[in-house]
C-alpha positions, 0 to 999 in steps of 0.5 A: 512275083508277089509273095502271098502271107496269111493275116493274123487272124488266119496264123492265130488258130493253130501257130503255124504261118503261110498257106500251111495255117490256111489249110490247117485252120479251114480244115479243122473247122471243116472236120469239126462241122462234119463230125458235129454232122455225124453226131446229129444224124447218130442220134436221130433213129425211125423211133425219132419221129416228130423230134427236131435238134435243139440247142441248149445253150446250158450244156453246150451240146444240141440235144433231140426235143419231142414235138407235141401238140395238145389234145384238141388244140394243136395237131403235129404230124410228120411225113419224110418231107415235112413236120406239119402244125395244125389245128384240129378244124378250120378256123380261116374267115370263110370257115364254120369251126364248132366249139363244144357243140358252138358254130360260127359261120359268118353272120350266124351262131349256132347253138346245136343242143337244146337246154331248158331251163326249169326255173328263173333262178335254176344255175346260170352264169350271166351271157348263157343263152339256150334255147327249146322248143317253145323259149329261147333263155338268157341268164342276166346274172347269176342264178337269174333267168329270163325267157322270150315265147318262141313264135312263128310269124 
């Protein structure tokens, strides 16, 4: 019968040799794992909503950040399952997202609010483009305005 002796490695974590220092070492590393476990989860309470576990390798200790998004910019909720990201419309290619009063759809821009503009140099910055009843605008430098009739044909 063969006689069975742990390597060094498996001897080295707590001085003792055989089977004995195989039981003693993965046991430790087993307990030290749950009790990091029983830590986590201590931590986290119901006012815990929409934090996750971080590590931060400055203190050596994982510790619990808040996720947030950013007014208009980014959505984060969070439900028993799932911590879910989004935007707060659709923007995929088939979508028609509006930016402060601005539509993109496919091959169409939209411009929902109507502006008149009382002067060629009332304020502008060059690329704005509004439109009326009667003119579409287009600002081609600053504080410099030109317009094209509107007419039906």
């Amino acid at each position: 019968m063969a006689i069975l002796q742990p390597t060094t490695l498996e001897t080295a974590d707590y001085g003792t040799v055989g089977w004995n220092a195989i039981y003693s070492s993965n046991f430790q590393k087993l307990n030290n794992y749950l009790a990091f476990l029983q830590q986590a989860w201590q931590n986290l309470s119901a006012s815990d909503n929409n934090r996750v576990l971080a590590y931060d390798s400055s203190s050596q200790r994982w510790t619990k950040r808040i996720l947030q998004g950013t007014t208009n910019q980014i959505n984060i909720t969070f439900s028993s399952s799932a911590i879910t990201f989004s935007l707060p419309q659709d923007i995929h290619t088939g979508a028609s997202p509006t930016f402060n009063n601005l539509t993109l759809s496919g091959n169409t821009l939209r411009i929902a609010t109507k502006r008149t503009i009382n002067s060629s140099t009332s304020p502008g910055n060059p690329g704005e483009i509004c439109w009326d009843d009667n003119y579409l605008y287009i600002c081609i430098a600053p504080n410099t305005w030109r317009r094209v009739p509107l007419q039906s044909w």
